[in-house]
DRENTORKOL-3810 file (N, C-alpha, C; in nm, 4 decimals):
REM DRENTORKOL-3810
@n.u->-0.9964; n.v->-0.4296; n.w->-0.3434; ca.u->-1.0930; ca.v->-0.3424; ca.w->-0.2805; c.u->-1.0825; c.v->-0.3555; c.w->-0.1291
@n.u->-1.1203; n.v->-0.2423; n.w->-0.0743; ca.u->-1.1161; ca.v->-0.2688; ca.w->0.0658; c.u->-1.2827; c.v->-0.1897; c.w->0.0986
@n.u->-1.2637; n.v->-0.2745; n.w->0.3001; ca.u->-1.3893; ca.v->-0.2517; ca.w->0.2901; c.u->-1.3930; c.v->-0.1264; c.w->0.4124
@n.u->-1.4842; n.v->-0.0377; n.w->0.4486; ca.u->-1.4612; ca.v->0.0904; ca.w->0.5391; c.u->-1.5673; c.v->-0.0127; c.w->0.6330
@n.u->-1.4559; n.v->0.0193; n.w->0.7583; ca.u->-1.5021; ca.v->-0.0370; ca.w->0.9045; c.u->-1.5615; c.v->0.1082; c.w->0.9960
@n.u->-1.7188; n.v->0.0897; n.w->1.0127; ca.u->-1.7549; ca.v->0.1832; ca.w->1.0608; c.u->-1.7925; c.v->0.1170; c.w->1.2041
@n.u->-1.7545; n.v->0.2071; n.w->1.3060; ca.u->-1.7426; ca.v->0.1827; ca.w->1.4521; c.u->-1.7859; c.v->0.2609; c.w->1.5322
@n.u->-1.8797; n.v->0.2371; n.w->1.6224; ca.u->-1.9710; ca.v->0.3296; ca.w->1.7330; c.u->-1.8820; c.v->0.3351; c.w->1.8329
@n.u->-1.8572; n.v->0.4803; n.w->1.8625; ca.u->-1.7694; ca.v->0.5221; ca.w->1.9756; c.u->-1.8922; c.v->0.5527; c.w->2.1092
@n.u->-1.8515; n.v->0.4253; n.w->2.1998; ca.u->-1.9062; ca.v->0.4294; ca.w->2.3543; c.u->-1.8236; c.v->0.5439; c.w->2.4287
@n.u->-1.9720; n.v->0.6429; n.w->2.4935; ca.u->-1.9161; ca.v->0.7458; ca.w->2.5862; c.u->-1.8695; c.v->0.6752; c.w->2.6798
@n.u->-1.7835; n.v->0.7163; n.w->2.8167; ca.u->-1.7997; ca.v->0.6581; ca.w->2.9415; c.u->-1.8417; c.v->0.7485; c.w->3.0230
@n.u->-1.8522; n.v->0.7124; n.w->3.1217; ca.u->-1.8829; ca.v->0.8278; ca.w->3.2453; c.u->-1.8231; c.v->0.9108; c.w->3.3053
@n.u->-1.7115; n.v->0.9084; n.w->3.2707; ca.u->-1.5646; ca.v->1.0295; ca.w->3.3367; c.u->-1.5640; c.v->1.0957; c.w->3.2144
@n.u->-1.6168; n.v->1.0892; n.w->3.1090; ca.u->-1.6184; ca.v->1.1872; ca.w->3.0001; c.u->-1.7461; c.v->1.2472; c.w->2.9751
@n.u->-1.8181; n.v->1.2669; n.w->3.0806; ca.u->-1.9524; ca.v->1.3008; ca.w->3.1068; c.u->-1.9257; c.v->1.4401; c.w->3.1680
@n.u->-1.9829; n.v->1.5628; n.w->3.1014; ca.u->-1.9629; ca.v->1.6652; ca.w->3.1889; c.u->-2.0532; c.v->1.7365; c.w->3.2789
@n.u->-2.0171; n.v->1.8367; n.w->3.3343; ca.u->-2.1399; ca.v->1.9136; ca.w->3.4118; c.u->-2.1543; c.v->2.0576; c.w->3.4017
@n.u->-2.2429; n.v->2.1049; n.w->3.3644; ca.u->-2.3204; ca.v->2.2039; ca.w->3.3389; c.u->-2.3994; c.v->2.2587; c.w->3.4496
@n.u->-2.3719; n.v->2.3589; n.w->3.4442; ca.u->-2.4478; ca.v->2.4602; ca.w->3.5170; c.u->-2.5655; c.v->2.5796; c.w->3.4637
@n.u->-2.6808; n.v->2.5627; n.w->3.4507; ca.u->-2.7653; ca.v->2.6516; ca.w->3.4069; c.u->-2.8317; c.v->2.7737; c.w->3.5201
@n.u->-2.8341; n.v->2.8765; n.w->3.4810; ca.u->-2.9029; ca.v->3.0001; ca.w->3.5659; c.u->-3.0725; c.v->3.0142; c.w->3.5172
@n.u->-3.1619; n.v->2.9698; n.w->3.5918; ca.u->-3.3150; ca.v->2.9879; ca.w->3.5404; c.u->-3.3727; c.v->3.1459; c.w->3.4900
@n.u->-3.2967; n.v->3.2020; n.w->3.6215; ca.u->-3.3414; ca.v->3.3380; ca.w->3.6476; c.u->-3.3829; c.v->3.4336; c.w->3.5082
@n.u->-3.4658; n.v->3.4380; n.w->3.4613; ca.u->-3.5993; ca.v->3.5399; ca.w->3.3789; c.u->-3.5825; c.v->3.4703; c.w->3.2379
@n.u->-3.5487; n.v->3.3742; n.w->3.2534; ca.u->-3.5302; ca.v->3.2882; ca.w->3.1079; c.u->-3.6876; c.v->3.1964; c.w->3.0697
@n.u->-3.7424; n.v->3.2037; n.w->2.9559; ca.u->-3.8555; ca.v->3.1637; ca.w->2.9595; c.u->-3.8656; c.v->3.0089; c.w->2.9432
@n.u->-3.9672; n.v->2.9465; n.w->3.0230; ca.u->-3.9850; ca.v->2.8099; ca.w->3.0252; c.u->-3.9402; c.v->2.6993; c.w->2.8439
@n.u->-3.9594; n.v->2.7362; n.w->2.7509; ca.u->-3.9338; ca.v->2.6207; ca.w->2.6634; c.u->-3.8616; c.v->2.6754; c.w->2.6167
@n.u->-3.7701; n.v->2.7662; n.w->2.6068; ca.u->-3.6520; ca.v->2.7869; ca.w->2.5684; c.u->-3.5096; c.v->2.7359; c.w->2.6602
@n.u->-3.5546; n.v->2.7677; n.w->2.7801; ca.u->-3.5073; ca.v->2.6659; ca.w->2.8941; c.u->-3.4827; c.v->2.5183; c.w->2.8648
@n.u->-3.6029; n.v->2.4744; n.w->2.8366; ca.u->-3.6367; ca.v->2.2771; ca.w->2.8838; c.u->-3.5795; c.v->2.2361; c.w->2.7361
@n.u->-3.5631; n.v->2.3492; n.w->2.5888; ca.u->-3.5173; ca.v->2.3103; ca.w->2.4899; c.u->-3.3419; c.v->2.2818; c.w->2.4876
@n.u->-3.2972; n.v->2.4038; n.w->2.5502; ca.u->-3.1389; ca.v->2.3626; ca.w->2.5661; c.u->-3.1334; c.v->2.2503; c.w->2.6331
@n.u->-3.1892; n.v->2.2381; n.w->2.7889; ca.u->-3.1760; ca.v->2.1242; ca.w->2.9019; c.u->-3.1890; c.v->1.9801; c.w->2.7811
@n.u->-3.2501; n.v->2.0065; n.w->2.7330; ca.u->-3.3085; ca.v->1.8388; ca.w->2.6764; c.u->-3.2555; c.v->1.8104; c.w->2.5834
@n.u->-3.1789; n.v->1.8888; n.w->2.5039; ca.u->-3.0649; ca.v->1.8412; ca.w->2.4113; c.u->-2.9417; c.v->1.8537; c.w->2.4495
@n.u->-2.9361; n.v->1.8906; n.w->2.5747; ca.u->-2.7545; ca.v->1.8725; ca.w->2.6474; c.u->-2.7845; c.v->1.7490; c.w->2.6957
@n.u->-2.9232; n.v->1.7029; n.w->2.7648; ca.u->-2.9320; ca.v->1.5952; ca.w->2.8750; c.u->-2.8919; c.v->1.4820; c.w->2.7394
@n.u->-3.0014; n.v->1.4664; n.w->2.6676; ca.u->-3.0071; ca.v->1.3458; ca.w->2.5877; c.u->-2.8515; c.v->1.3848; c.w->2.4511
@n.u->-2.7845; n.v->1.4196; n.w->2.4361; ca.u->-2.6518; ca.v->1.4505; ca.w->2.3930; c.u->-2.6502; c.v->1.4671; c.w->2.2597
@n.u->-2.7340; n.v->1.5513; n.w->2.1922; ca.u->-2.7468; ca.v->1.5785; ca.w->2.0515; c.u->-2.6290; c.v->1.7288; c.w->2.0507
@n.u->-2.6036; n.v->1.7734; n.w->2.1248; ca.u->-2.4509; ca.v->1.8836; ca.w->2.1082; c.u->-2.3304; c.v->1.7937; c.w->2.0909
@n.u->-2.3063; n.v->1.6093; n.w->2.1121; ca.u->-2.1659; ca.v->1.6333; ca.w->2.0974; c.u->-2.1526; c.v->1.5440; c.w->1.9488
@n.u->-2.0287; n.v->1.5337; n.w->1.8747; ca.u->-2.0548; ca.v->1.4215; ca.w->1.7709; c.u->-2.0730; c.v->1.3011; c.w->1.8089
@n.u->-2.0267; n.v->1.2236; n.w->1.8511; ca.u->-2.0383; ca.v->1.0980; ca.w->1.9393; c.u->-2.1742; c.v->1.0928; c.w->1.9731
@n.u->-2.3068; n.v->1.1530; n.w->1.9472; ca.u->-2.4346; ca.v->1.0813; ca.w->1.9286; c.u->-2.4584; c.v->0.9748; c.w->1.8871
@n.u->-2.5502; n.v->0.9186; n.w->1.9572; ca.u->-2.6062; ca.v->0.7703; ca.w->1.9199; c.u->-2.7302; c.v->0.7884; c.w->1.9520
@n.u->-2.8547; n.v->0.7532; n.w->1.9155; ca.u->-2.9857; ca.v->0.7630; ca.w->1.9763; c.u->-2.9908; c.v->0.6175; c.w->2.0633
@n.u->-2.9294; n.v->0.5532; n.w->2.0954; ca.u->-2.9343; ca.v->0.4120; ca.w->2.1489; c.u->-2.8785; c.v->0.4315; c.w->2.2528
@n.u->-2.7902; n.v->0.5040; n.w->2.3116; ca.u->-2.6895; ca.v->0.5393; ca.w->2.4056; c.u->-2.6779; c.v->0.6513; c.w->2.4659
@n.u->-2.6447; n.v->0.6556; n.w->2.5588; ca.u->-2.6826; ca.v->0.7870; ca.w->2.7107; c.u->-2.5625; c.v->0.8505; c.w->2.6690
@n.u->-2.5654; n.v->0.9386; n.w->2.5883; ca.u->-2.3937; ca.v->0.9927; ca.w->2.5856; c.u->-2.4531; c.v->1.1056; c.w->2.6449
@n.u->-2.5544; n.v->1.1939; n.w->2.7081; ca.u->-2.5648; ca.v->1.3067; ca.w->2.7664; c.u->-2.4956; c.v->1.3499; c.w->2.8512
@n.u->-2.5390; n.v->1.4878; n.w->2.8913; ca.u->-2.4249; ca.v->1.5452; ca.w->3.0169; c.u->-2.5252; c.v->1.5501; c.w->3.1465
@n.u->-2.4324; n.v->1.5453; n.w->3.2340; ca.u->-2.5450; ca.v->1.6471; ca.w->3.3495; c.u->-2.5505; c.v->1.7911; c.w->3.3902
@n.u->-2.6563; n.v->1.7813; n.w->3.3902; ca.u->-2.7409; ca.v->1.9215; ca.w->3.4225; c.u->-2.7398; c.v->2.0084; c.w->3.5796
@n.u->-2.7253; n.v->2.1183; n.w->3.6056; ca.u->-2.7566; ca.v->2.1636; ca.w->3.7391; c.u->-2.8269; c.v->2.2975; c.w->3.6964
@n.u->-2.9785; n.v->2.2942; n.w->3.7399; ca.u->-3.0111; ca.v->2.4308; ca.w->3.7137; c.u->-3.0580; c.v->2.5128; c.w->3.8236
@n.u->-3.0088; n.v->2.6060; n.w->3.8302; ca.u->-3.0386; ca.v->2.6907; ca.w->3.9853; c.u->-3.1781; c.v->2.8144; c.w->3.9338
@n.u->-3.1885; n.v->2.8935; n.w->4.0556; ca.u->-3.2739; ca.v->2.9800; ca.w->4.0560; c.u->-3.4326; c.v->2.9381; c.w->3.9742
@n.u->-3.5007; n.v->2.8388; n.w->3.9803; ca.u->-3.6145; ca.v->2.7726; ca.w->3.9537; c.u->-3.7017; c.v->2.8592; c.w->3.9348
@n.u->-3.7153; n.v->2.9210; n.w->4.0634; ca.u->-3.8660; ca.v->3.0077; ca.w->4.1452; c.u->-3.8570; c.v->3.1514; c.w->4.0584
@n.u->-3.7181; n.v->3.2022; n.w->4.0191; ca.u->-3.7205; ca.v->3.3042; ca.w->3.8901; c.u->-3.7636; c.v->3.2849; c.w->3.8040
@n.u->-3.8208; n.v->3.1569; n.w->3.7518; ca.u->-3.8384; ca.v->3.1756; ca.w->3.5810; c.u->-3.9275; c.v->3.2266; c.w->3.5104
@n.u->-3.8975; n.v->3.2384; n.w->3.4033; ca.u->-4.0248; ca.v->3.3666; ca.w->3.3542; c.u->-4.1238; c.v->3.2543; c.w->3.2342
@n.u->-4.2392; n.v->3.3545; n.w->3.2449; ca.u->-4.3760; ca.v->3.2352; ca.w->3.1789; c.u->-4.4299; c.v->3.3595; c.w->3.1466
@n.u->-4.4318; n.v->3.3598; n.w->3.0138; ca.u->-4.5879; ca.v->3.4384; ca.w->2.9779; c.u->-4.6986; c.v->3.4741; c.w->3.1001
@n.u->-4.7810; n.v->3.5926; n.w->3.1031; ca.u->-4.8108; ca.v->3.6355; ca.w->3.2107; c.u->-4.9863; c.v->3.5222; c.w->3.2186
@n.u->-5.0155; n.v->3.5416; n.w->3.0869; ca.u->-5.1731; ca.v->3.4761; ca.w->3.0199; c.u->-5.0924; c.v->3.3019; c.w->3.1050
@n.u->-4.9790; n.v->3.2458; n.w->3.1072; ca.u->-4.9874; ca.v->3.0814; ca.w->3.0396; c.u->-5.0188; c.v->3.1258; c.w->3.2137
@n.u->-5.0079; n.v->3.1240; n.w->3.3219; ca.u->-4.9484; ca.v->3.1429; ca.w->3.4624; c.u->-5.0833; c.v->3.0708; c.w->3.4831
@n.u->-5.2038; n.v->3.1350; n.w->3.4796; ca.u->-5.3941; ca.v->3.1375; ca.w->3.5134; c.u->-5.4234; c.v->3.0114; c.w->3.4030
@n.u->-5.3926; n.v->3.0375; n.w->3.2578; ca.u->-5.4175; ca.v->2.9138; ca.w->3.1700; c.u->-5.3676; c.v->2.7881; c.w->3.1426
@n.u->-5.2563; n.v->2.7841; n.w->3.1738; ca.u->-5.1721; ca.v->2.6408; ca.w->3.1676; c.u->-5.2059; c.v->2.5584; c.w->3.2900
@n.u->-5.2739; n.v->2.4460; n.w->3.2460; ca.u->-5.3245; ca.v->2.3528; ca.w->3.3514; c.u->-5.2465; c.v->2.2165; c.w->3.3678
@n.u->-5.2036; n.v->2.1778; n.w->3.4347; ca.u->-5.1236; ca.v->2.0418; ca.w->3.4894; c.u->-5.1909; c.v->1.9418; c.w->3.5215
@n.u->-5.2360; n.v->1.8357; n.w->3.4497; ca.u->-5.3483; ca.v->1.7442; ca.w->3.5323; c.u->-5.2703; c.v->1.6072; c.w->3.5166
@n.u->-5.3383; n.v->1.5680; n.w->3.6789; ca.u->-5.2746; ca.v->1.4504; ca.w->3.6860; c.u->-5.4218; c.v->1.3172; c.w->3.7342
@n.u->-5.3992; n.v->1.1557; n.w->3.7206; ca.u->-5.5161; ca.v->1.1512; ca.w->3.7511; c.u->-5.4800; c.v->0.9862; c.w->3.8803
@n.u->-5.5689; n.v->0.9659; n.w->3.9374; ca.u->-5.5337; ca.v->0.8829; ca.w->4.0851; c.u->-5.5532; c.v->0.7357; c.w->4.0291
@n.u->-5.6405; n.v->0.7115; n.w->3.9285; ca.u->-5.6383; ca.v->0.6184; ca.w->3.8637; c.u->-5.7750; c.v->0.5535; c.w->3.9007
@n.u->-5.8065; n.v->0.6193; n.w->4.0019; ca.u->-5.9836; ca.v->0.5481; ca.w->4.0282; c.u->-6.0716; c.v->0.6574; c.w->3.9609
@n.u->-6.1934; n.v->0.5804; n.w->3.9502; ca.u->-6.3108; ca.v->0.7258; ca.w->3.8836; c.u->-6.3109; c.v->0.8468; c.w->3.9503
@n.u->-6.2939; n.v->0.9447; n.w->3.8949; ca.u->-6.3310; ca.v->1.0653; ca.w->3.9754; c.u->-6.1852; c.v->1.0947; c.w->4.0349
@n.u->-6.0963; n.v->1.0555; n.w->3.9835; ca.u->-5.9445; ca.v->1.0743; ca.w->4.0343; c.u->-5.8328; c.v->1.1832; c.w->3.9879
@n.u->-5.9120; n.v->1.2711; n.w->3.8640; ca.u->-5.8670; ca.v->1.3715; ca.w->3.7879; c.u->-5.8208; c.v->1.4956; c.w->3.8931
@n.u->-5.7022; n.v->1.5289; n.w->3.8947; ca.u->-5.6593; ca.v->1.6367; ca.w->3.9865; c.u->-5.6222; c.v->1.7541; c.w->3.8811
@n.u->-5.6307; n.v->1.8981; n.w->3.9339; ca.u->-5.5441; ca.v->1.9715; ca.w->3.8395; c.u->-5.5106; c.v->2.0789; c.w->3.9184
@n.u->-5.3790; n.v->2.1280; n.w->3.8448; ca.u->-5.3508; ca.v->2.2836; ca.w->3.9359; c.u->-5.2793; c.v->2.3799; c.w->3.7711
@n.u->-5.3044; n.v->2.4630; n.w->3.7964; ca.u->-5.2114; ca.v->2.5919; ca.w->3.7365; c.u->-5.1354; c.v->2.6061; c.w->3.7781
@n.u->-5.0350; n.v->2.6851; n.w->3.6501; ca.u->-4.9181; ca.v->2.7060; ca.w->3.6437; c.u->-4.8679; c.v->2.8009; c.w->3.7621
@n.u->-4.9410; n.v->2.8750; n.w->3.8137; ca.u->-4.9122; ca.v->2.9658; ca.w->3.8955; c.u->-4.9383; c.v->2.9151; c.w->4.0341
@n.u->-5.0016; n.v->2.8085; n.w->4.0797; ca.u->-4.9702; ca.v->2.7041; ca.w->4.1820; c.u->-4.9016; c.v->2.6170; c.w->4.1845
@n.u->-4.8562; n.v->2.6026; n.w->4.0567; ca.u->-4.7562; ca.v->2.4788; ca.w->4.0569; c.u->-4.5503; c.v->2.5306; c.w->4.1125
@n.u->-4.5842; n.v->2.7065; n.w->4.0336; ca.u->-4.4832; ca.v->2.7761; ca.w->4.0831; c.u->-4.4635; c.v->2.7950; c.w->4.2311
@n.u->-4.6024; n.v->2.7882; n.w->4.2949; ca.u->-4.5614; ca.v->2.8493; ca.w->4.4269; c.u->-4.5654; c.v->2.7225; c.w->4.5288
@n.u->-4.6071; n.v->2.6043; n.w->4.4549; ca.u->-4.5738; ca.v->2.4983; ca.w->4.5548; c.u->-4.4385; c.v->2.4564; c.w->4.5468
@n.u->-4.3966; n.v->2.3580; n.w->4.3866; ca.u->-4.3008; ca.v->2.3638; ca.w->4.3774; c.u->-4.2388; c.v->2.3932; c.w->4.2242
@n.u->-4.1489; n.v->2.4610; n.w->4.2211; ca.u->-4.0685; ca.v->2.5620; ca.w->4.1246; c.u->-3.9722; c.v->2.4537; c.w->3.9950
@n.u->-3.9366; n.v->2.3624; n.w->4.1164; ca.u->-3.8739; ca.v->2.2863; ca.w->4.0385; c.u->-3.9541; c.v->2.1793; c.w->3.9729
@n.u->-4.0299; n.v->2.1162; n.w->3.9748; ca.u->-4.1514; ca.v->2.0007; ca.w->3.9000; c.u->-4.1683; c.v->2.0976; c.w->3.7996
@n.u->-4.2324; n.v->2.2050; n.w->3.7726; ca.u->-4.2255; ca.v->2.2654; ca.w->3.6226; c.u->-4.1181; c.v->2.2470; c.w->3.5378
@n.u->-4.0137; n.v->2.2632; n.w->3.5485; ca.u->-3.8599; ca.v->2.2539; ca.w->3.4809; c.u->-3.8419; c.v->2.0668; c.w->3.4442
@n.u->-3.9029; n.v->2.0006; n.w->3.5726; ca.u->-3.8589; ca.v->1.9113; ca.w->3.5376; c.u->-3.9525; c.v->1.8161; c.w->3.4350
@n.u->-4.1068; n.v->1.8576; n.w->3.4425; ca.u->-4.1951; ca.v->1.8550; ca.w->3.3504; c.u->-4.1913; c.v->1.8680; c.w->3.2400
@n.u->-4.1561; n.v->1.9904; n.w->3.1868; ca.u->-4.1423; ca.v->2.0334; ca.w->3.0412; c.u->-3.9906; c.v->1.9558; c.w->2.9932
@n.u->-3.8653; n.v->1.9397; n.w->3.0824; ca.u->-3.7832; ca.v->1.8794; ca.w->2.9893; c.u->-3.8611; c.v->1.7351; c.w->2.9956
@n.u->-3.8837; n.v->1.6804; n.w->3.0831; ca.u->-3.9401; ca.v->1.5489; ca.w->3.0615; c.u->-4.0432; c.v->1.5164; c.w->2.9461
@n.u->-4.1182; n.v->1.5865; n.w->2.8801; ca.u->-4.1857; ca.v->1.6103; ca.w->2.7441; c.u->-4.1172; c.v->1.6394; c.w->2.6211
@n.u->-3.9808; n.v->1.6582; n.w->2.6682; ca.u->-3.8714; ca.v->1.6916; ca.w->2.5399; c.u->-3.8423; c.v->1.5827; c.w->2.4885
@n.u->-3.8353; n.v->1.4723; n.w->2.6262; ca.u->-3.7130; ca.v->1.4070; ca.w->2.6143; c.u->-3.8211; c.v->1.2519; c.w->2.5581
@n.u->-3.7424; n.v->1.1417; n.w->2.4528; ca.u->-3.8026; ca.v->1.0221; ca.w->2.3672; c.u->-3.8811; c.v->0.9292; c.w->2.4794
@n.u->-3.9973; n.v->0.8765; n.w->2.4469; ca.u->-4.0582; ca.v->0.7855; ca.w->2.5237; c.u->-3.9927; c.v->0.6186; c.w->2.5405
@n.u->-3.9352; n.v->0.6445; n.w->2.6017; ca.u->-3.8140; ca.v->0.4745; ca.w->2.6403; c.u->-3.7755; c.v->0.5027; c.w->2.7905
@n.u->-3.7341; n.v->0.3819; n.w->2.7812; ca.u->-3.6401; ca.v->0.3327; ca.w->2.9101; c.u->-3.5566; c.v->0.4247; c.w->2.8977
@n.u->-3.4717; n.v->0.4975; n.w->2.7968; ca.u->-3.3295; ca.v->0.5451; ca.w->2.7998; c.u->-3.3761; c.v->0.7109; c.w->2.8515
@n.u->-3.5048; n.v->0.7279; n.w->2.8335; ca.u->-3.5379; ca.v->0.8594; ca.w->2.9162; c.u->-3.5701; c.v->0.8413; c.w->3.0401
@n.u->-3.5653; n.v->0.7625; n.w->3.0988; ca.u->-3.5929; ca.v->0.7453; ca.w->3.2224; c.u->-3.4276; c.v->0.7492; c.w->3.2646
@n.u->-3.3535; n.v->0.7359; n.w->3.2315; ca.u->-3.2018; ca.v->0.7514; ca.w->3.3191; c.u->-3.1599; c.v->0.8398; c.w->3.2548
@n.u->-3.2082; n.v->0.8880; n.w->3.1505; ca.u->-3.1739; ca.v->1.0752; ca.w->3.0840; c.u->-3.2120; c.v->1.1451; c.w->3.2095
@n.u->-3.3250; n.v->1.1484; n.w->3.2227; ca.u->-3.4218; ca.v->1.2176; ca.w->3.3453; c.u->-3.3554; c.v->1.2704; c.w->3.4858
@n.u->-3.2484; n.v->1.1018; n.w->3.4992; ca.u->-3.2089; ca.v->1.1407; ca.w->3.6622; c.u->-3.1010; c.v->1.2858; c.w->3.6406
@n.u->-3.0240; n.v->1.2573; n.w->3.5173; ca.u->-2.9320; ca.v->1.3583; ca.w->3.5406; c.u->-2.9516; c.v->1.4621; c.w->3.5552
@n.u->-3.0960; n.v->1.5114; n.w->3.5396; ca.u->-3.1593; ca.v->1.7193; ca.w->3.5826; c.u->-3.1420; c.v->1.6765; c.w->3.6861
@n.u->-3.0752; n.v->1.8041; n.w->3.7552; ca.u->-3.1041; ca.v->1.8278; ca.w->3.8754; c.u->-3.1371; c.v->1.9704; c.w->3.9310
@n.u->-3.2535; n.v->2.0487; n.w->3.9810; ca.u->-3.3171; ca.v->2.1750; ca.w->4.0002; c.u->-3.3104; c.v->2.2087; c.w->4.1022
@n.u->-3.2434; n.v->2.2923; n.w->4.1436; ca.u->-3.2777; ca.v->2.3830; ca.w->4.2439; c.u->-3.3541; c.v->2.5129; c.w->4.2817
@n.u->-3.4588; n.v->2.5501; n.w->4.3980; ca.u->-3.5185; ca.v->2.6878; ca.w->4.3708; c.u->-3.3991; c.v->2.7965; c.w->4.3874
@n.u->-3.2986; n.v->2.7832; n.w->4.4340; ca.u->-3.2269; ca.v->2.9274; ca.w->4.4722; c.u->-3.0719; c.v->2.8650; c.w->4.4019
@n.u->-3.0251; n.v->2.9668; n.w->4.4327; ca.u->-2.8883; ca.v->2.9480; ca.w->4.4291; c.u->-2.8083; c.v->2.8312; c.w->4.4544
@n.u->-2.8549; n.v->2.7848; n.w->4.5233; ca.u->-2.7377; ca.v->2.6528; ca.w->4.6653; c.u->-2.7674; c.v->2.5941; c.w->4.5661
@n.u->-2.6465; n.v->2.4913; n.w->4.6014; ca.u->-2.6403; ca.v->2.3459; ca.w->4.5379; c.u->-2.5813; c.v->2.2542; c.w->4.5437
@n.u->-2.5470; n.v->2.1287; n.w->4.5751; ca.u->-2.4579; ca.v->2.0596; ca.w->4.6451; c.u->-2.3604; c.v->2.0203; c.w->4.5396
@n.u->-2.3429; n.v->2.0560; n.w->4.4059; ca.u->-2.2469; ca.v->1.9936; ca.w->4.3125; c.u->-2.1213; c.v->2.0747; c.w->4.2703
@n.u->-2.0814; n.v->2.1487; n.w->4.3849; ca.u->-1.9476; ca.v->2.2463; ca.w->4.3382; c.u->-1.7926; c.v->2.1422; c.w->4.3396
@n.u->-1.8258; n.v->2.0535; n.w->4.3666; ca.u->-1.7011; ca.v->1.9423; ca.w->4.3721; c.u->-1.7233; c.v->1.8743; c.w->4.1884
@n.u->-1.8077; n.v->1.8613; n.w->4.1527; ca.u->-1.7964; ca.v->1.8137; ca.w->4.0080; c.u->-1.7571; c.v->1.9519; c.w->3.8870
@n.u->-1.7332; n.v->2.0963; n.w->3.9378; ca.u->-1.7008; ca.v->2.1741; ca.w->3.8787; c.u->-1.7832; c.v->2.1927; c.w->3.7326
@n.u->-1.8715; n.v->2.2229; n.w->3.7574; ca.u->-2.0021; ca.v->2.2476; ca.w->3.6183; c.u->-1.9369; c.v->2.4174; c.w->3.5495
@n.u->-1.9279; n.v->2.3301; n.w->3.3807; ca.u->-1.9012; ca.v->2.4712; ca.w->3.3390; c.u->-2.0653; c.v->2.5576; c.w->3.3011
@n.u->-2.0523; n.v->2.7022; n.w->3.2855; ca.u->-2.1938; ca.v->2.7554; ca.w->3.3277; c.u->-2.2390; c.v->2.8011; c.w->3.1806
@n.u->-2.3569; n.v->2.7100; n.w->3.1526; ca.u->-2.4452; ca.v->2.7867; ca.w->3.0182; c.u->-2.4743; c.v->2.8811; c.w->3.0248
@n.u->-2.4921; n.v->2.9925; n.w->3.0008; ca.u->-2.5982; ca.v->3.1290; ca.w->2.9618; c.u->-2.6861; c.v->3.1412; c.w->2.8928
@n.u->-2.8638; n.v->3.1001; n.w->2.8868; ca.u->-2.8882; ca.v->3.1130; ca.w->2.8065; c.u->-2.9649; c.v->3.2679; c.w->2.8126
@n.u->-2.9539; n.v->3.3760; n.w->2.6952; ca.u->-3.0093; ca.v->3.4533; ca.w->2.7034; c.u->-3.1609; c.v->3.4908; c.w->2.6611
@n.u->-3.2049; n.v->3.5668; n.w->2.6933; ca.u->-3.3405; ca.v->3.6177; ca.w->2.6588; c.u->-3.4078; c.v->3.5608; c.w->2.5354
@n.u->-3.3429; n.v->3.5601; n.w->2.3873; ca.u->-3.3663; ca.v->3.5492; ca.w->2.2990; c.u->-3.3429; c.v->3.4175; c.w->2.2166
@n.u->-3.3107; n.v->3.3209; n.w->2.2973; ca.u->-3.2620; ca.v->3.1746; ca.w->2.3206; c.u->-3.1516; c.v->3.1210; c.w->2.2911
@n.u->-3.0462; n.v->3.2172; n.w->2.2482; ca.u->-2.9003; ca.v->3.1503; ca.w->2.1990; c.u->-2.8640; c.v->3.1262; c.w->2.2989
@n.u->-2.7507; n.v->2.9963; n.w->2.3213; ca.u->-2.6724; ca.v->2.9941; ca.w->2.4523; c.u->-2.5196; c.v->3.0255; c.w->2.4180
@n.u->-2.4771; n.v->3.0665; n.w->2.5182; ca.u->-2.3126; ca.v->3.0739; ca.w->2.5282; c.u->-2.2854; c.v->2.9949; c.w->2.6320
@n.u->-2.1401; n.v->2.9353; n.w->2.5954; ca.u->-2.0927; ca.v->2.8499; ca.w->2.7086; c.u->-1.9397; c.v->2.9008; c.w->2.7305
@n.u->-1.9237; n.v->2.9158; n.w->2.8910; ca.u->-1.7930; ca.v->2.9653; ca.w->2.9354; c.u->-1.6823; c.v->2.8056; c.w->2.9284
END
């Protein structure tokens, strides 16, 4: 008899890729749903839930994204200072016009498992409100996700 040697294949970091996402009129959790299963690496086989095999992320055009018109006035963000009376809150529609990118990075951060290993999932989003972006030297291939939430990848 013989016995089957089963063996966990370690990602490294040069086999880590980069992605490019477009925000522009794509709706918020259909968004933070792709982001958070490319970040934490449930697309490649080489999954492990113990291990960072994710990719990194670049998502542009932030300040485009589209939200239900009702969540904009109703979706509340609260945060609290930690003394009595320390409860802060803003809407979704202030949170857009302060900053564009903390929403994106909010909702994937609620995707993503409560551990240490989401906390260095986390660093790899990176959001931008417009276009620019400083990562054209790592050559990110570009997701599409469309309207209706399928993605294509070039």
């Amino acid at each position: 008899m013989f016995k089957l040697m089963k063996k966990t294949t370690a990602i490294s970091k040069s086999e880590k890729e980069w992605y490019l996402v477009d925000a522009n009129g794509v709706r918020l959790g259909r968004l933070a749903t792709t982001i958070a299963r490319i970040l934490i690496g449930k697309n490649k086989a080489e999954y492990s839930p113990h291990i960072d095999c994710g990719d990194n992320i670049i998502v542009i055009n932030s300040r485009n994204l589209s939200v239900h018109p009702k969540k904009i006035d109703n979706k509340i963000y609260w945060r609290h200072s930690g003394y009595p009376g320390g409860i802060k809150q803003r809407t979704l529609g202030e949170m857009m016009k302060r900053n564009p990118n903390q929403v994106i990075e909010i909702a994937v951060k609620g995707m993503l498992p409560r551990n240490k290993l989401a906390r260095q999932i986390i660093k790899k989003l990176y959001v931008y409100p417009d276009e620019k972006h400083s990562h054209e030297a790592q050559k990110p291939k570009i997701i599409e996700i469309s309207k209706n939430g399928s993605k294509e990848q070039n």
